[in-house]
Structures are given as C-alpha cells and as structure tokens.
N, C-alpha and C positions, 0 to 999 in steps of 0.2 A: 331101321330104314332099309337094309337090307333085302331087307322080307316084302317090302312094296316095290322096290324096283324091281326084283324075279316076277312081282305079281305082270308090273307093268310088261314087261318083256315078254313073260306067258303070252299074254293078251295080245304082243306084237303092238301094242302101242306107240305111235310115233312120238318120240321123246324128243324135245327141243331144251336141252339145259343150258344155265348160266357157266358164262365162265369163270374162270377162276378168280378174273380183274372186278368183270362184275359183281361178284362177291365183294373182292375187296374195293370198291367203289360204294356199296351200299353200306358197309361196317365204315366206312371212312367219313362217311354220310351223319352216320350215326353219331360217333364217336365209339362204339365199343362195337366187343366182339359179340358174332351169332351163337347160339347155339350149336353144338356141331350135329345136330341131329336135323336142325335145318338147313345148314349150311351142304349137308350132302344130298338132300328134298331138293335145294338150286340146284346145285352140280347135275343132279339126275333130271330133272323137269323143269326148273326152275321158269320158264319161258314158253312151257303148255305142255301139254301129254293130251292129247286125241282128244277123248269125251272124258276124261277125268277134270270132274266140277266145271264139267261145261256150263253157263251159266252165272258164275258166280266169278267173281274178280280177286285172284291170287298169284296170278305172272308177274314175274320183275316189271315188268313196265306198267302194272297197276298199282305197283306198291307205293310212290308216295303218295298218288291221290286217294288210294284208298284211307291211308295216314289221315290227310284232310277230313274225306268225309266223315268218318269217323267222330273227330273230334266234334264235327256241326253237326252230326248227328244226337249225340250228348246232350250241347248247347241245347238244341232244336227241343229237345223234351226235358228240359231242366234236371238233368243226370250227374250225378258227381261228376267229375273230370278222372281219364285213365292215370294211374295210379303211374309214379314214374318208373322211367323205362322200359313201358311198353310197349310193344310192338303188333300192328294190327297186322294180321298176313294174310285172312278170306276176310272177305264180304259178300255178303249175298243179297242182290237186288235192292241194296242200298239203306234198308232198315236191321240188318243184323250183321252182326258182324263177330271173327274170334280176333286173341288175343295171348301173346305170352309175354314175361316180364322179363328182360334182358339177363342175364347173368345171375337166375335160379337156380338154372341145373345145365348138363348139355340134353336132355329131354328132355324140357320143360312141361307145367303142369298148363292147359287151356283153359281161357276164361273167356264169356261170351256174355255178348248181352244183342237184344232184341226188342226191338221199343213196341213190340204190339203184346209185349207181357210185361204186366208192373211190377216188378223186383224192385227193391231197395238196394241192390248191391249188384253186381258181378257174378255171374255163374261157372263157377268151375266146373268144367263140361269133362273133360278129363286131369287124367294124374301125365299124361304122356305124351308130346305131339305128335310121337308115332300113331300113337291111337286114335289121335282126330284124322291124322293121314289116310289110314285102316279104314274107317267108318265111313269117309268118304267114297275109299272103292266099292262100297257095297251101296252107295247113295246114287253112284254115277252107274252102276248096273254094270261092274267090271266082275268078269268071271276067276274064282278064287279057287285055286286048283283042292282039292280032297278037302273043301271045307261042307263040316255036316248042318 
C-alpha cells in the first residue's frame, strides 16, 4: 500500500482519507476486523483521491449501498449469493462490481463478477488488493513514476 500512496502523492493528488473512528465504525458495523492493507487504502484515501476511479463507487460513504447493490444485483440475474464475509468495496456503474472475503489474509485475494459476462462462479481477478489498487492507477490515467 505503501507504493500507491507515494504514487498518489507524486501525482499531488488530493487525498481525503478516513479516519481512524470511521474505520472503527465500519469494522464495528461489520462485526470483524479489515484487512490491514485496506484499512491503510481508508486512512490514505478512504473518502476520494482526485480522479482516481473517478466514476465508479468505492468512498466510505458508498460502502454500504454499494453492499446493497450488490447483493440485488445477484438476485437480479439469478447468481449464487456472496460467499460469507464478503466485502464488496468498488462498483462500477452498477453492473460489476469487486470483492474480498473478510479474514483471508491482511492482502487479501480479489474476486469479481460482472453480469454482462456468463460465468458460473466468481472471478478471481487478483492474488492481492494492492494489486487491484495498482491497476486502477493505470485505469484512472495516473502517472507512475520510472515505470517501463
């Protein structure tokens, strides 16, 4: 996580993160603990960063309707049901959305699903949330300093 906040910073991105309570408001919400590799993704941005995933709904204050949608999203296309304690944390434009599973790992692995693609299951899009973090600077057209 480390490595994306310097990115953000390079960029001079304005960062607007969670705070510490609203962390623990959201875990308390839950009943368990975050991962810490998003729990430091809140701390640093948690509540917007400039044009990073402009677009798509991933702020503290879209997280529990994102929750919602999700799940009627599912419904909506006769989808299994999220797999317990998962946690939805982007959405994009309300037919796709990612996902990690509470108390995996503290960087947990990404799983996604997309209803304009017929899968029978869940996609494991990465091994790492950093890595879905990662892939989005390079989605939202954020400048990556000495990368070839």
């Amino acid at each position: 996580m480390k490595e994306i906040i310097e990115i953000f910073k390079y960029n001079n991105l304005t960062l607007n993160p969670c705070s510490r309570e609203d962390v623990l408001s959201l875990e308390s919400g839950l009943g368990a603990k975050l991962p810490q590799s998003y729990i430091e993704f809140l701390e640093a941005a948690g509540r917007g960063a400039s044009k990073y995933m402009l677009g798509s709904m991933w702020t503290f204050s879209d997280l529990e309707i994102i929750q919602k949608e999700a799940i009627d999203l599912l419904d909506q296309n006769g989808f299994r049901a999220l797999p317990p304690k998962a946690f939805v944390f982007w959405m994009h434009q309300g037919y796709q959305f990612a996902f990690f599973v509470i108390g995996e790992e503290d960087n947990p692995p990404v799983y996604y699903y997309n209803e304009t693609e017929r899968n029978i299951d869940f996609i494991r899009t990465y091994e790492k949330l950093t890595d879905f973090f990662y892939d989005e600077l390079i989605n939202s057209k954020i400048d990556i300093p000495n990368r070839k």
